[in-house]
C-alpha positions in Angstrom: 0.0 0.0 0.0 1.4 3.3 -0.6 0.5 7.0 0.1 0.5 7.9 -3.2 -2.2 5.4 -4.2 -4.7 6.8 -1.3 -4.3 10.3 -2.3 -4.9 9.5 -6.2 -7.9 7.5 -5.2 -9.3 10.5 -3.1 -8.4 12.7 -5.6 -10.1 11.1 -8.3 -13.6 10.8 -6.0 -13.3 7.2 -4.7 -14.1 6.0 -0.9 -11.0 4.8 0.6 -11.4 1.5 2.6 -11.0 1.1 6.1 -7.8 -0.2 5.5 -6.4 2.5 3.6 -7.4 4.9 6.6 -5.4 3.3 9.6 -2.9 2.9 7.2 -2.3 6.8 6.1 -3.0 7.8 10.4 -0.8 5.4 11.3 2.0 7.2 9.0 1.2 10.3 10.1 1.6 9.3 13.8 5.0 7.4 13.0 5.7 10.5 10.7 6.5 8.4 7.9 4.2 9.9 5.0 6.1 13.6 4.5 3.9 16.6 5.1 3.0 17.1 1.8 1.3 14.4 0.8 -0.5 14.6 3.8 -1.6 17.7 2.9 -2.5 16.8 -0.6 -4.8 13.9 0.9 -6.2 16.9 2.9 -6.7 18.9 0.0 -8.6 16.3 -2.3 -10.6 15.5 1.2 -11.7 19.2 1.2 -12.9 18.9 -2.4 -14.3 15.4 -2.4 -15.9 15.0 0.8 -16.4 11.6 2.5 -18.8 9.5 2.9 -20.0 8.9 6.0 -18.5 5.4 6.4 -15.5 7.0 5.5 -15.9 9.8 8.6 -16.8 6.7 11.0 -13.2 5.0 9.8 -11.5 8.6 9.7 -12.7 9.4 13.5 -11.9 5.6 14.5 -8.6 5.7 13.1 -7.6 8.6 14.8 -9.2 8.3 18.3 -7.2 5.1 18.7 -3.8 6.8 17.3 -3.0 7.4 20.7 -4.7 6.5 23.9 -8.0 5.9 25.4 -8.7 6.9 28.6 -10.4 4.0 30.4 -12.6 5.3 33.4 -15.3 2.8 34.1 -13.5 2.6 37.8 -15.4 5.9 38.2 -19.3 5.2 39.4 -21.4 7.4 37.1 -22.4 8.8 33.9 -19.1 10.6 32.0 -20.5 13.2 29.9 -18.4 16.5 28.4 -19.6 19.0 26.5 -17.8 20.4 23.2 -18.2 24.8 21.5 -17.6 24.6 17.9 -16.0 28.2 19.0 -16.9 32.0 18.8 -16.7 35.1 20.3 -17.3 35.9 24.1 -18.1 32.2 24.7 -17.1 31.5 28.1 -19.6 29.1 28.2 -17.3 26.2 29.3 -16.1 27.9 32.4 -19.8 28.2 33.7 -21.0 25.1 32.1 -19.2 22.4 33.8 -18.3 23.7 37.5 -22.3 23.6 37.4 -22.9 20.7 35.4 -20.7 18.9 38.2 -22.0 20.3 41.1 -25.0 18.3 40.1 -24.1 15.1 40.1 -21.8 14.3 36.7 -18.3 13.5 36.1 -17.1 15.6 32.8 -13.3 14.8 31.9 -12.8 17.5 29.7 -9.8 18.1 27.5 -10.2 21.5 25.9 -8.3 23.6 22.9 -6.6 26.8 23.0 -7.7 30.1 20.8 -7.1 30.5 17.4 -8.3 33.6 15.2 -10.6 35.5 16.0 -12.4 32.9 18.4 -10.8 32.4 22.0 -9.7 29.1 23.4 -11.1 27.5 27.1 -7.3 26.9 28.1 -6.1 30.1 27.6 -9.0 31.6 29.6 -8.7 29.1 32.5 -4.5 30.1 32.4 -5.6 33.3 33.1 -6.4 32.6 36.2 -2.6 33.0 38.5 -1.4 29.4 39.0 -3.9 27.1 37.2 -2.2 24.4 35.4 -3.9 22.5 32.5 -0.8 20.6 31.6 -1.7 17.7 33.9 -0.9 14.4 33.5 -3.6 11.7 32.5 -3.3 10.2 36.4 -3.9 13.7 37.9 -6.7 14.1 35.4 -8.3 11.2 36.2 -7.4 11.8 40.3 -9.3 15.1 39.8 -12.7 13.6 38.0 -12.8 11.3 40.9 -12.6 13.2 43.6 -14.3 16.5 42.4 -16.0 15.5 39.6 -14.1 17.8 36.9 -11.3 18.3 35.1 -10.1 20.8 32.3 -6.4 20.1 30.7 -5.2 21.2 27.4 -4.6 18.1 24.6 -1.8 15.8 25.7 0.8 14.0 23.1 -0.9 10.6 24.4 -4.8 11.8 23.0 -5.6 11.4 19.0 -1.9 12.7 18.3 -2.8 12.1 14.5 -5.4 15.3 15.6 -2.5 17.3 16.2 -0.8 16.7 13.1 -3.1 16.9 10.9 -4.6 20.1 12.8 -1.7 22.0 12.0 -1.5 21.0 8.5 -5.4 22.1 7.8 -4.3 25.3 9.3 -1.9 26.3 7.1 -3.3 24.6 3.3 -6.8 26.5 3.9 -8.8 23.0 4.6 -10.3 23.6 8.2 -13.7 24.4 7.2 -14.1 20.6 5.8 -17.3 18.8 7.2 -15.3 15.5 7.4 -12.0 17.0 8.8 -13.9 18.6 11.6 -15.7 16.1 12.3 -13.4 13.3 12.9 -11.0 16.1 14.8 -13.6 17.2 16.9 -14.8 13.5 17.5 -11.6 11.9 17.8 -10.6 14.3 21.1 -13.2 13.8 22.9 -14.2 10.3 22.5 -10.9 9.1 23.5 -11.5 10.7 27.0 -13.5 7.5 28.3 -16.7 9.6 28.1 -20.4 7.7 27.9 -22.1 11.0 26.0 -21.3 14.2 24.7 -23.4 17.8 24.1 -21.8 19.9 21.1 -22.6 23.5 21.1 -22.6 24.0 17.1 -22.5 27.6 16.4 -24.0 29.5 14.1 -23.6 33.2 12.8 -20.9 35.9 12.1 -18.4 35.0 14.7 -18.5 31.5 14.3 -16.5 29.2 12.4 -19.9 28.1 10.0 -21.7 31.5 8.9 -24.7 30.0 7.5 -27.5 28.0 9.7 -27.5 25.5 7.0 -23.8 24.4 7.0 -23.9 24.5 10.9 -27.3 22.2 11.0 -24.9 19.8 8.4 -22.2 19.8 10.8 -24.0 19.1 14.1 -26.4 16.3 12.2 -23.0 14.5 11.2 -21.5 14.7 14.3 -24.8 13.2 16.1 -24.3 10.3 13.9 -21.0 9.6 14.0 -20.8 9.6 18.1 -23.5 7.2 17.9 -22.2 4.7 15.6 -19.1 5.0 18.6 -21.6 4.0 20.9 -22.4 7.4 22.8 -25.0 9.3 24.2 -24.8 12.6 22.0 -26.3 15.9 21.4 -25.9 19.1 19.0 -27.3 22.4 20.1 -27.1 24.9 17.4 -26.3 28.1 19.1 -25.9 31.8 17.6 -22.9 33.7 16.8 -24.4 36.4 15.4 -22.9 38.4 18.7 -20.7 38.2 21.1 -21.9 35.6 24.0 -22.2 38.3 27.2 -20.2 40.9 27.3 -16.5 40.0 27.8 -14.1 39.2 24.9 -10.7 38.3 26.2 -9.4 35.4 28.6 -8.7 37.2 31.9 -12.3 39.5 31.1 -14.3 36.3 30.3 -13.0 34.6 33.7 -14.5 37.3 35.8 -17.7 37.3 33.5 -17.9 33.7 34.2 -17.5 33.7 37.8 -20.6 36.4 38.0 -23.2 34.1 36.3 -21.7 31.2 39.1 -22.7 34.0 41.6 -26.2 34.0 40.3 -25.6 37.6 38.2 -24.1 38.3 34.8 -25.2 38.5 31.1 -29.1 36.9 30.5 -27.7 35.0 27.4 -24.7 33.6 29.2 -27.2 32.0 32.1 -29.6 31.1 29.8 -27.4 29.2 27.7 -25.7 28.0 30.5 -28.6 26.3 32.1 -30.2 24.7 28.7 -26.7 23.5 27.8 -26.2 22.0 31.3 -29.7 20.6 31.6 -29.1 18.6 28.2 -25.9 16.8 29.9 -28.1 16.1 33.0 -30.8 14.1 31.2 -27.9 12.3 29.0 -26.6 11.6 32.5 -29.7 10.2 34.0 -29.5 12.8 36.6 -33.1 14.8 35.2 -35.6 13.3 32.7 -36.8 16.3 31.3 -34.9 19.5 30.3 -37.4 21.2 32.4 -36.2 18.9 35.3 -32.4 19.5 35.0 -33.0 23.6 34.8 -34.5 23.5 37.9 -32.0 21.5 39.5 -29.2 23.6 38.1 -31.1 27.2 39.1 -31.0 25.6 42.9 -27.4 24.6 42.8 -26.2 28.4 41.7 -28.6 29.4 44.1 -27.2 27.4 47.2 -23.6 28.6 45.5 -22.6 25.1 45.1 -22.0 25.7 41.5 -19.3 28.5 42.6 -18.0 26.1 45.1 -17.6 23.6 42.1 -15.6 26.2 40.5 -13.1 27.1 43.4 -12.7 23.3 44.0 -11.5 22.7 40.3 -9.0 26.1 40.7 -7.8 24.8 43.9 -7.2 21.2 42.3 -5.4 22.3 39.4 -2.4 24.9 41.5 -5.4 28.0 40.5 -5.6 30.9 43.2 -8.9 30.4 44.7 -9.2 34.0 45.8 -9.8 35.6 42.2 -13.3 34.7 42.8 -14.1 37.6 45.2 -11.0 39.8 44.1 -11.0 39.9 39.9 -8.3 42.6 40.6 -6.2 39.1 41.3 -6.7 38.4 37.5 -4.3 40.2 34.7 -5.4 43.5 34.3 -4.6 45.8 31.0 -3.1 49.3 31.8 -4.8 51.3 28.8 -8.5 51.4 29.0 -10.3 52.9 26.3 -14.2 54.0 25.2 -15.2 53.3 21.7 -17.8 55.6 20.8 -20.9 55.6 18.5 -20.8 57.8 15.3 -24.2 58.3 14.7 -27.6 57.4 16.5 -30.0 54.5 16.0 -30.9 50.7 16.8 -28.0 48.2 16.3 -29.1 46.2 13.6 -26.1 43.7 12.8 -23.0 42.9 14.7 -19.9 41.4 12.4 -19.1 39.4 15.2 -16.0 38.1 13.5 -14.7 41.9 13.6 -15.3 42.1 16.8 -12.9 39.0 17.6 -10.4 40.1 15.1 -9.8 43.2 16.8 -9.8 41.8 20.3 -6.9 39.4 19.2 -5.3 42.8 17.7 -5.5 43.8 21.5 -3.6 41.0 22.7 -6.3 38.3 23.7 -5.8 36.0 20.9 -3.6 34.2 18.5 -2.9 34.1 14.6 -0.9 31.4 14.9 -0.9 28.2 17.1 2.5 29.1 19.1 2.0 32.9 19.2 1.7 34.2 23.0 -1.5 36.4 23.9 -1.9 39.1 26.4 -4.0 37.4 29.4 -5.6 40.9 30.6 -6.7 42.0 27.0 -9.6 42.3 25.2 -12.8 44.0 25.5 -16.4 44.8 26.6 -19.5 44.9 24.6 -21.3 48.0 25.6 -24.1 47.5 22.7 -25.7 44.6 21.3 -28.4 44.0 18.3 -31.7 46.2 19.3 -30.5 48.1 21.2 -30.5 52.0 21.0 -27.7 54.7 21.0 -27.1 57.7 20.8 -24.1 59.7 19.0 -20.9 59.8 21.1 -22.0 56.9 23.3 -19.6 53.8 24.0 -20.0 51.1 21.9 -17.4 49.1 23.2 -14.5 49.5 26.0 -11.1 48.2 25.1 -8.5 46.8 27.2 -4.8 46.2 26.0 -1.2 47.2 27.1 -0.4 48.1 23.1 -1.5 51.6 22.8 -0.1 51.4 19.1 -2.9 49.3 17.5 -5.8 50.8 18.9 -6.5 52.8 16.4 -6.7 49.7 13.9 -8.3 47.8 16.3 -10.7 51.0 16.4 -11.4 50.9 12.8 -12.6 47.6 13.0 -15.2 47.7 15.8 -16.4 50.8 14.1 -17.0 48.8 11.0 -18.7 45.9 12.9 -21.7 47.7 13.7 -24.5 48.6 11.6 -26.6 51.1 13.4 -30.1 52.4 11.9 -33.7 53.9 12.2 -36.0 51.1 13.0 -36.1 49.0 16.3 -35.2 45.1 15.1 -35.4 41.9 16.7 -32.7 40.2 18.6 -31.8 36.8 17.3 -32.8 33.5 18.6 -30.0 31.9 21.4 -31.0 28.7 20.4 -32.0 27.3 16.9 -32.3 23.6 17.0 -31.5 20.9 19.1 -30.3 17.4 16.8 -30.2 14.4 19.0 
């Protein structure tokens, strides 16, 4: 068998057997097939497609390129929960403290920001201390005894995912149905898990603009954790505005930490608790979602959520006190307005502007290895239907580079589009596959 013949095969439209799978992921994890053919199977994948046998093999093949965690030595339902990415979505740091105050074990191994949409690791490194470089045996120690974990992607999970991530990033084939698919599928099925919720978003700051492409996506990932044998759910989300009110890691923490408290943005909670409830019922913890939002609203209540949320800090080296002093957390030196030109109703957000210029700040990443400024990033002062006035903040900036703020400027100015007539604010949640 040889790489050239897989490639050719794909190339030409033809469904490559299980065989020829393990075979090309097993040279990419013994780095034996050269970059670029790799890249030009990648490339005839992007044009092609797969079918979905072919994303079943594909997801297979890579999940067991490395190890899978084992951890039916744990009584109780596993269940994690996976963001397609966007802007402002924080909804990981709420989601799961709360989620395990209730009863479930989530291991959770999370990615860092790229572009314009930020990254659960680099949020939770904000924090002085935390450490999501653990090893698979303090990992495991920690879902045992608190009922969470959060680490960044180890050498010894899907490392084919790793490879082959960094190859789609630089040949232009990320936005491939199959490719993310199997990448997203591959991670977190090889973290012992019994079910899984995917937040699939939708909208101008996320990954898939159109609700279409986004339905697709969550549809094929609902099969293909099935055919694995898992409990799974996609909740199509929208990303047609920042999620709260925070952009930026250290910003987002604090943001985070409010809606534990029982406070922050009414789209944050609300997600929060719908998201939540879905990984209670696929944990047998609430039959209905109904059941599982009520049992989550008395949990922030009691603060055991927030308690959740200090216990996984203090279990992973964090500094528990940033939860009643944020001044603990990185904080920017030059804070800055950004005013309205004109008066009216915010009609449209370019949400993907609005990440773009926050990484411009500091908060994110054009590149997998670049550093990012922990304290930077943003507040949303305005968000679709609602009104301003001429000279009024839009949106407050926070960065330590006073020389691209006036770029970054530019493009929150050209995010917005602001006019007469009142409009409607878009729906938080558009369908739920499962």
């Amino acid at each position: 068998m040889r790489p050239f013949d897989i490639i050719k095969k794909k190339r030409d439209g033809g469904i490559l057997s299980r065989e020829e799978i393990d075979f090309f992921i097993r040279g990419i994890v013994d780095e034996e097939i050269p970059d670029y053919q790799v890249s030009a199977l990648l490339m005839a994948i992007y044009f092609n497609g797969m079918a979905e046998d072919e994303i079943y093999q594909l997801t297979s093949s890579m999940m067991y390129s490395g190890k899978v965690l084992s951890l039916s030595d744990i009584t109780g339902m596993k269940v994690d929960k996976h963001s397609t990415g966007g802007v402002g979505d924080k909804l990981t740091l709420t989601i799961a403290p709360l989620a395990a105050s209730a009863g479930l074990h989530i291991p959770m191994i999370s990615g860092r920001g790229l572009g314009h949409t930020g990254g659960t690791i680099d949020k939770l490194e904000s924090i002085p201390g935390f450490k999501t470089n653990l090893s698979i045996k303090e990992f495991t120690r920690n879902i045992r005894e608190i009922n969470l974990s959060i680490i960044c992607q180890t050498g010894e999970i899907a490392p084919a995912d790793r490879r082959l991530y960094s190859l789609r990033d630089v040949t232009a084939t990320v936005d491939s149905l199959p490719l993310i698919v199997s990448s997203i599928m591959s991670k977190k099925l090889a973290e012992g898990i019994d079910g899984l919720v995917l937040d699939v978003k939708t909208g101008s700051g996320a990954f898939l603009k159109k609700l279409e492409d986004s339905l697709a996506l969550g549809d094929m990932l609902v099969r293909i954790g099935r055919r694995m044998g898992k409990k799974v759910a996609a909740i199509i989300t929208d990303m047609n505005q920042p999620s709260g009110y925070a952009v930026g890691n250290s910003l987002e923490v604090a943001e985070a930490i409010e809606v534990l408290k029982g406070k922050g943005p009414e789209d944050i909670r609300f997600l929060t608790l719908n998201i939540a409830a879905w990984m209670l019922k696929m944990g047998d913890i609430a039959t209905e979602i109904g059941d599982g939002i009520r049992v989550l609203e008395d949990k922030l209540r009691s603060g055991e959520a927030l308690q959740k949320f200090r216990e996984l800090i203090k279990a992973q080296g964090g500094n528990i006190e940033v939860v009643e002093n944020y001044n603990l957390l990185p904080c920017a030196k030059i804070i800055k307005e950004i005013k309205g030109e004109k008066a009216g109703y915010i009609q449209s957000i370019d949400t993907e502007k609005i990440g773009i210029a926050a990484c411009m700040l500091g908060a994110g990443r054009l590149k997998v290895d670049s550093p990012i400024d922990h304290s930077a990033g943003l507040i949303v002062r305005k968000k679709i239907g609602d009104y301003v006035e001429r000279g009024e903040t839009l949106i407050t900036i926070h960065t330590n580079n006073k020389d691209i703020i006036p770029e970054a400027e530019s493009f929150i100015l050209n995010s917005y589009v602001i006019g007469d007539k009142c409009c409607i604010r878009p729906p938080l949640i558009h369908k739920v596959l499962n």
